[in-house]
N, C-alpha and C positions, 0 to 999 in steps of 0.2 A: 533513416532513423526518424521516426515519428514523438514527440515531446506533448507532454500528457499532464495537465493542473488541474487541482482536484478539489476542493472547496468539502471536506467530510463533518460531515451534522451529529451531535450530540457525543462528541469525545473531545479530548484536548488539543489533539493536532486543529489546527487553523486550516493548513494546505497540505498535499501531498504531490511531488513533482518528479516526473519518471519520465523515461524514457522506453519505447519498445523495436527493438532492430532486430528483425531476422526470427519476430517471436516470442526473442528474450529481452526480459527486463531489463534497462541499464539507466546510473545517474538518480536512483532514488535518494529523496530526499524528503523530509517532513519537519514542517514550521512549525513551530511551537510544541507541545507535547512532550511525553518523559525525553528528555533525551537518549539516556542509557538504552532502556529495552529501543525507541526507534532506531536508533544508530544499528542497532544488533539487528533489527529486522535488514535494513539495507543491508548490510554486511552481505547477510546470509542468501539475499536474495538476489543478489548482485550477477547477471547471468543466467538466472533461472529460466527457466520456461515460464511464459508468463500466465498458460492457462491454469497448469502444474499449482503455481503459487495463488492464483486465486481460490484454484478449488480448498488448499491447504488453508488457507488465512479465514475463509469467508463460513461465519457461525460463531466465530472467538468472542469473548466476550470482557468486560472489565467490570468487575466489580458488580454490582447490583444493576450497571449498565445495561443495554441490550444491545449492546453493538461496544466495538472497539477499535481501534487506530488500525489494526492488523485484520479487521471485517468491512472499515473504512476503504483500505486499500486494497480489498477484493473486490468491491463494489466498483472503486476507479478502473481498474484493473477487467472488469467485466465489461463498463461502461467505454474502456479503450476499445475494447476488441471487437465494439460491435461492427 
């Protein structure tokens, strides 16, 4: 199992902290940020395929933003895998 810190640019989250074994995501977690919706992204992603989930997550946006917590951890999430 490979563990994975992520420092994401212009959203709320501060850090994003994951794990990838076997492919699949595990141990997500994210500092700062809504708590609610992130809790609910780890939740759901918890085991996923990690490619699966970055394709899904990465383009999301928030608000007048141009990127979001959930485009942030696509980006991690890309940047794992290379």
């Amino acid at each position: 199992m490979a563990h994975y810190s992520y420092i994401p640019e212009g959203v709320c989250s501060q850090k994003i902290d994951f794990d990838i074994e076997d492919g699949k995501l595990r141990n997500i977690s994210f500092t700062k940020g809504c708590p609610g919706n992130l809790l609910a992204i780890s939740k759901l992603l918890e085991g996923a395929d990690a490619q699966w989930a970055a394709n899904r997550l990465r383009g999301n946006t928030c608000g007048a933003k141009p990127t979001s917590c959930a485009d942030q951890f696509a980006k991690a999430i890309d940047q794992a895998l290379l």
